[in-house]
C-alpha positions as a Python dict, from the first residue, in 0.01 Angstrom:
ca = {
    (1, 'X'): (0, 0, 0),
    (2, 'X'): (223, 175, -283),
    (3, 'X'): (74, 485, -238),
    (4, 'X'): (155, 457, 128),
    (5, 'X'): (552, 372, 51),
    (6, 'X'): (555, 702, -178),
    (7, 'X'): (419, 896, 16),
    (8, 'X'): (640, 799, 324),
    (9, 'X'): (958, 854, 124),
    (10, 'X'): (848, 1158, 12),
    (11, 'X'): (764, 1318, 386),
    (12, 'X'): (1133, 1110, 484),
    (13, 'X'): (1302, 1293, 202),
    (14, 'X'): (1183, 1635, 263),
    (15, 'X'): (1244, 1564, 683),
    (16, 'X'): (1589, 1483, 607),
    (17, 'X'): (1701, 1788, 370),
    (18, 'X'): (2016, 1954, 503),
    (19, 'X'): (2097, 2291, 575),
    (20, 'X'): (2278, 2420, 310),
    (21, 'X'): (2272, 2758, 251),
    (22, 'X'): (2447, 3042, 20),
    (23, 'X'): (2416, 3390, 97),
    (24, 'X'): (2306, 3629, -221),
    (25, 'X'): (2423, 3991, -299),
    (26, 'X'): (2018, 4094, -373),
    (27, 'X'): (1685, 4005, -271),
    (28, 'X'): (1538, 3918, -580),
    (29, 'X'): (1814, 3641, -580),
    (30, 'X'): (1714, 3436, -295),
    (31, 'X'): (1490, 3192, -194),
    (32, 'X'): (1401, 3298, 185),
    (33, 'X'): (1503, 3694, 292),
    (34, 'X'): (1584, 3646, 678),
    (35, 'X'): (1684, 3904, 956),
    (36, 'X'): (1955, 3840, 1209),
    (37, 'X'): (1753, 3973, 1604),
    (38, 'X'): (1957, 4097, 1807),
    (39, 'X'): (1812, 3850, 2130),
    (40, 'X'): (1699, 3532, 2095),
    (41, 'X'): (1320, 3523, 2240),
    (42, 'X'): (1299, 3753, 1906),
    (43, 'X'): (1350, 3520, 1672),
    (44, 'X'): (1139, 3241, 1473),
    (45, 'X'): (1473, 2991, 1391),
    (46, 'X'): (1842, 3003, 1643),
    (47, 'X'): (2090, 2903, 1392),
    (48, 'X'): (2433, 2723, 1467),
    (49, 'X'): (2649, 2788, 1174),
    (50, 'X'): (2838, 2458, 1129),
    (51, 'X'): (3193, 2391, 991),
    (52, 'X'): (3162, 2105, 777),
    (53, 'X'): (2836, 2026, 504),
    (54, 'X'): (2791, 1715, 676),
    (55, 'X'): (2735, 1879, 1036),
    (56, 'X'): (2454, 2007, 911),
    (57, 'X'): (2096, 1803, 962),
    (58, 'X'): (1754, 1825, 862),
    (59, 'X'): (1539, 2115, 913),
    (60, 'X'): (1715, 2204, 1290),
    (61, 'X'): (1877, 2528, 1257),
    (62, 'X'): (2201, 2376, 1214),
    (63, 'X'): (2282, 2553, 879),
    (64, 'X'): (2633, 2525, 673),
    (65, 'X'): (2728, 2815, 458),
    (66, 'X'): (2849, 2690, 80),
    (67, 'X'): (3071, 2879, -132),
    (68, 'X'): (2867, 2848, -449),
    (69, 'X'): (2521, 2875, -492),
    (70, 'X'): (2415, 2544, -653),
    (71, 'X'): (2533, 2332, -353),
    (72, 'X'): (2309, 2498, -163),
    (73, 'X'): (1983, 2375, -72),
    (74, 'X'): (1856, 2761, 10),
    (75, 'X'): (1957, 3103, -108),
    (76, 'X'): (1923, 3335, 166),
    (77, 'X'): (1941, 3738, 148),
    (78, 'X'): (2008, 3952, 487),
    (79, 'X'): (1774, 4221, 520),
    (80, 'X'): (1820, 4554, 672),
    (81, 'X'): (1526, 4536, 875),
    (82, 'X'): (1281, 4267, 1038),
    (83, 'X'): (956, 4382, 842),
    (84, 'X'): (1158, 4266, 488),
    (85, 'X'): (1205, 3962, 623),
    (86, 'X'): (1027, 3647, 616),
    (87, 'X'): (1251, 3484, 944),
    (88, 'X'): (1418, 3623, 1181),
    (89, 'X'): (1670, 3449, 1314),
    (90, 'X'): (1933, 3437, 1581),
    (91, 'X'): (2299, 3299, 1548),
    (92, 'X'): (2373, 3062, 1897),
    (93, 'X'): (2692, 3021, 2012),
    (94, 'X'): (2613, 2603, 2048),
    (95, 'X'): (2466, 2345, 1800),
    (96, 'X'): (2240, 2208, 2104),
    (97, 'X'): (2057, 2556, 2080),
    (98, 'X'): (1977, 2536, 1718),
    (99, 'X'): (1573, 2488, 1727),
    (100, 'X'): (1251, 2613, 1583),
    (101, 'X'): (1090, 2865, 1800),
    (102, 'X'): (791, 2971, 1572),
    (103, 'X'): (711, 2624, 1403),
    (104, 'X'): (477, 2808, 1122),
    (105, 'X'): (758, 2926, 951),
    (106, 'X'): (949, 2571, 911),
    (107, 'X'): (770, 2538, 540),
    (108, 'X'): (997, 2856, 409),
    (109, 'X'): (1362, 2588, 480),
    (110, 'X'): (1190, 2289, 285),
}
């Protein structure tokens, strides 16, 4: 029964992580290297950006930018091109849009 508890505040804890992220000056800095499509159907994530930290929940796409890298959850780096990347994403222009379209790459924001 203990192990049960632990292990369901563990999966609750990672479910709930928010979308913090900081944007790095070089690859070797960040966590996740991503590539902004220029069309949604090409992308694995659409991303809202949000205004305020606490806008932004769980593992949705809704993603607030920090100014400092250690209150962010994720470093990202932009790539130049979609092969450096591993997600592509797409910026919506409404947080109801935010979703995972390619759910095999939802590992790379936990």
């Amino acid at each position: 029964m203990r192990i049960l508890f632990v292990i369901i505040l563990i999966y609750l804890s990672f479910g709930l992580r928010a979308q913090k992220v900081y944007s790095v000056q070089y690859d070797y800095q960040a966590d996740v290297k991503v590539f902004v499509t220029n069309y949604d159907y090409q992308a694995d994530l659409l991303v809202f950006k949000v205004k305020y930290d606490y806008q932004a929940k769980e593992n949705k796409g809704l993603w607030y930018f920090t100014d400092y890298d250690y209150q962010a959850d994720k470093k990202i780096f932009f790539t130049q091109y979609d092969y450096q990347a591993d997600l592509k994403i797409f910026f919506v222009e409404y947080d109801y849009q935010a979703k995972w379209k390619n759910q095999n790459k939802m590992h790379l924001l936990y």
